[in-house]
N, C-alpha and C positions, 0 to 999 in steps of 0.2 A: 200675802193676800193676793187673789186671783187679778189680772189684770185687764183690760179690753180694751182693745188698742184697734183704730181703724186704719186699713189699708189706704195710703195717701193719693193712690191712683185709680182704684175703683171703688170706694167707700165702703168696699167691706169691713165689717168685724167680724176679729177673733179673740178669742176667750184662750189668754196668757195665763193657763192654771200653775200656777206658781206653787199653791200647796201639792201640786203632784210631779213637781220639777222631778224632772228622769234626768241622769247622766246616762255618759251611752249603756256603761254596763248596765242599767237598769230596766231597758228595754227586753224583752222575750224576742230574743232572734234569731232568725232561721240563715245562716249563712247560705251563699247561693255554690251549693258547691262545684267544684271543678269539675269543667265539661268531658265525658264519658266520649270515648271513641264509637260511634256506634251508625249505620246506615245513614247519610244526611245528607240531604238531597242541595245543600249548600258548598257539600266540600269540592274540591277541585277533583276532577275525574268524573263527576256525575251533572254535566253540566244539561243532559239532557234528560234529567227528571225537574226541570224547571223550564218554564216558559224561556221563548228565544230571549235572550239579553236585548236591553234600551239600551246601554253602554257600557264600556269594560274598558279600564287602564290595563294594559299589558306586557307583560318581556317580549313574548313571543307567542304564538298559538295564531289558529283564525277565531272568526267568531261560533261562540259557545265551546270551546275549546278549552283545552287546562295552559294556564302560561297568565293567567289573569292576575291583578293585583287586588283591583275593587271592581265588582259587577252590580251590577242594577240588570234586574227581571222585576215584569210583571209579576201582583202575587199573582200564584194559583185559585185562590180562593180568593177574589177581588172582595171589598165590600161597595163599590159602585165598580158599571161598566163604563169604556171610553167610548163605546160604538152607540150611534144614535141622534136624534135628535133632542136639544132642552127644549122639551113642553111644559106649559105649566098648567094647568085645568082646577075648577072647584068642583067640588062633591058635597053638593047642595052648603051646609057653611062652612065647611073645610077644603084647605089649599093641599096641592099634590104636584110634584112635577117628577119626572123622566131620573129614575139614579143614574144620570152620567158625572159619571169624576174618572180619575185615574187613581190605582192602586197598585206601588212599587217597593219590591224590597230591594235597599242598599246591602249586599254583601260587603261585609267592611273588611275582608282579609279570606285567603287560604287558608289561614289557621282556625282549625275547630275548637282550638283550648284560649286562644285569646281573650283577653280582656280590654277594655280600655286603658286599664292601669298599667299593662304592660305593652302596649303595642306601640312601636317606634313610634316618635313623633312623626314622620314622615308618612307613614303611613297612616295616621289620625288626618292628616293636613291632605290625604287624598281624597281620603271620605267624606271632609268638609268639603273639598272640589267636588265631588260628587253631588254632594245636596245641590250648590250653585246652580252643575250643570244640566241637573233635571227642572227643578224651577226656571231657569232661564229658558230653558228647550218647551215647557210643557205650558208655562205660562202666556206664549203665545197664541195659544188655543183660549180664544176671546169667551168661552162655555166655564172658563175656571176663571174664577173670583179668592179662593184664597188655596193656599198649599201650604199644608202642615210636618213638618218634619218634627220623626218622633224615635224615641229608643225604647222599648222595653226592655229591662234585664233583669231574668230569674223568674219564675213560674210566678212568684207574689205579685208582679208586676205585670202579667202579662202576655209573658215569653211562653211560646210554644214552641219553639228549638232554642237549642245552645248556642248553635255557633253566631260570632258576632254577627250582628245585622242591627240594621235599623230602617226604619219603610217612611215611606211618603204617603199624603192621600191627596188630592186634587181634588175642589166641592166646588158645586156648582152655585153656593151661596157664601157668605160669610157667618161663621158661625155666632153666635150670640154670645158666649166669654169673650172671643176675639174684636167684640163690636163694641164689647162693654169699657175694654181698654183703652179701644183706641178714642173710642168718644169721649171718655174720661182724660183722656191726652189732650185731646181738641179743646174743653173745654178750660183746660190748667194754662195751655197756652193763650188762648183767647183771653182770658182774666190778666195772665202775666208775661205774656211775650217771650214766655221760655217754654223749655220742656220739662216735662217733671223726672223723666230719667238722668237727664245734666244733672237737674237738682239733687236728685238721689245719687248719685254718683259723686259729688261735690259733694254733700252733705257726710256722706259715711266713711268716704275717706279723709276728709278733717276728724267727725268725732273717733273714729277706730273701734269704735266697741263691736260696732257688727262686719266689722274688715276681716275676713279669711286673709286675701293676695293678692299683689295687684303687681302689674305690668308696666310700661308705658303705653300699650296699647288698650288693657282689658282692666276690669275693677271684677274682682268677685268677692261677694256678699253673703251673709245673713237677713235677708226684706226684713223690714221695722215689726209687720204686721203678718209673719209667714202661719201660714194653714197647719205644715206641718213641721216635728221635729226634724232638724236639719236639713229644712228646707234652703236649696243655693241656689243662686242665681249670679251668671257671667254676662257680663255688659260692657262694650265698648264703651271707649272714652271719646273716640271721637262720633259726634253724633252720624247717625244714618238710619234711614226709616227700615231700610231691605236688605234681609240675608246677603241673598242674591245679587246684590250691587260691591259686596266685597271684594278688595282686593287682594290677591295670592300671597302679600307678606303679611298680609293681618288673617288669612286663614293659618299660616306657615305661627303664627304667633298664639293665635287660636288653639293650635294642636298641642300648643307648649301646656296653655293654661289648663285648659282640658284634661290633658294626660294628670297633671299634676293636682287637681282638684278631687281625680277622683281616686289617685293614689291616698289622699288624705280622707277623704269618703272610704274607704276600704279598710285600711289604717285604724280608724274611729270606732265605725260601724261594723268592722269585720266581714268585709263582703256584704252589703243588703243587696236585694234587690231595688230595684229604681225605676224609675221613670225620667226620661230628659226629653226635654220639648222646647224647640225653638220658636221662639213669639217672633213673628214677620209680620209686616204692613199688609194689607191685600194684594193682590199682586195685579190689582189691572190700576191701582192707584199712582200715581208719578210721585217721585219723592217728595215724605212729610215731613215738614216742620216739628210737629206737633210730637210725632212719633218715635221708636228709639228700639230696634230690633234688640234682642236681650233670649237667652238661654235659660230655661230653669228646669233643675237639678232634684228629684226628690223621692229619695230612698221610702221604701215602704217600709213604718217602722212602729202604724197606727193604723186603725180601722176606722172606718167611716159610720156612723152609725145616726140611727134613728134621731135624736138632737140635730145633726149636721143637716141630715137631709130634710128635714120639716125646718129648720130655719136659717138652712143659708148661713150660719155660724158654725164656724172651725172650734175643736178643741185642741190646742197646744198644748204639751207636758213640758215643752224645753223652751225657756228662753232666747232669742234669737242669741242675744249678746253671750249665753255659756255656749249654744254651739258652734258660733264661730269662735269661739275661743278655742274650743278644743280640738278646733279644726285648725286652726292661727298653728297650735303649739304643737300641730302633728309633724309638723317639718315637711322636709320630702320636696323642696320645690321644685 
């Protein structure tokens, strides 16, 4: 029988359709196939079909040069600009203000055929530096209120190149899912004097059923209430409201679980495409209490459709508990 089960941190429901429980074979999936050798204005030697580089780990080269490890450029095709003044103005009963944000792609590697599953750990743990060290640079700019770090991988999800990458955007407000969390945090600690991600992190790793793998550092999950099939989520154990406040042996730990999460994502799902988006505090806030910075993970594996979007209710085909089971038994750690 179908189940409906609320999200314990923003009181969403989703609808756990249990008579239409899918295992993975049972999905229609488009593997995201291996990346094609082909003109890419990401690869090393072509450093000047991309805006001047924000930063770059390197062997050797100058800047915008080939000898890079991880580069960060401006996109070409920003979706806000950083040049400007924030106005805000009405138009008679509607609010408008000035598109200023920043918009950066993370080059995550030289290699155009990479994946996450297969790229050194070391060099996952530089990309993670990467994110750090743009929020921490960019967040100084008192005009940016929150900064989103995001992946898309595979055309389903988003990707308009192959080569590894993942972008930033910098907004000039806090977005409303991101507002709805953390007020939903605020209000779980205020009632109880804790956080509700300790509590879900305690909570899943006693019961196990929705336990993928856990670290001493990191707990990764199946959420009680996920939107979608094999929806994951990575979450420190020790609390901390901000990406960006981590420290280099918990990102060096980070690149472990990561590499290894999505080797079993791959594994399962046979390559999907994805989507991965790190949840951060805002960034002009001083650290929360309340709050509890966390990673989530989620393969495109379902469509969104008319139900979903008139009412705010998810349809799940897979149980949390059978996906991370099948995620648990893929090995590979």
């Amino acid at each position: 029988m179908p189940e409906l089960r609320k999200d314990p941190i923003t009181g969403r429901w989703v609808i756990i359709a249990t008579d239409r429980a899918k295992r993975p074979g049972d999905f229609i999936r488009q593997p995201v196939p291996p990346a094609q050798q082909t003109v890419c204005p990401f690869d090393s030697g072509h450093e000047n079909k991309t805006p001047p580089e924000v930063l770059a780990y390197r062997n050797g080269g100058g800047r915008d040069q080939p000898g890079w490890r991880v580069r960060v450029v401006p996109n070409k095709f920003p979706v806000l600009g950083i040049e400007g003044d924030l106005s805000r103005q009405g138009e008679g009963m509607y609010d408008k203000m000035s598109g200023i944000g920043a918009n950066e792609v993370i080059i995550e590697t030289p290699d155009h055929a990479a994946t996450l599953s297969d790229m050194p750990e070391h060099q996952i743990a530089e990309v993670l530096r990467a994110f750090k060290d743009r929020v921490n640079d960019l967040k100084r700019d008192r005009r940016f209120r929150y900064i989103i770090l995001f992946r898309n991988y595979g055309e389903a999800a988003g990707a308009s190149l192959e080569h590894p990458h993942s972008q930033l955007i910098a907004l000039p407000v806090i977005p409303n899912v991101v507002k709805e969390e953390v007020d939903a945090s605020r209000e779980f600690h205020e009632a109880k004097e804790r956080c509700i991600f300790c509590d879900i992190i305690h909570e899943e790793s006693s019961a196990g059923a929705r336990l993928i793998s856990e670290t001493d550092r990191f707990t990764v999950l199946a959420p009680y209430a996920p939107r979608f099939p094999f929806e994951t989520w990575i979450l420190p154990k020790q609390h901390a409201s901000h990406y960006e406040d981590s420290e280099p042996a918990l990102l060096d730990n980070l690149a472990w679980v990561l590499r290894s999460t999505m080797r079993k994502i791959d594994k399962v799902l046979e390559r999907p495409a994805y989507n991965f988006i790190v949840h951060s505090a805002p960034v002009q806030e001083a650290p929360l209490a309340y709050y509890h910075w966390h990673i989530e993970i989620i393969p495109k594996l379902t469509k969104v459709a008319g139900f979903e979007w008139g009412t705010g209710f998810y349809i799940n085909p897979t149980p949390p508990e059978e996906a991370a089971r099948f995620l648990r038994e893929a090995g590979l750690g």
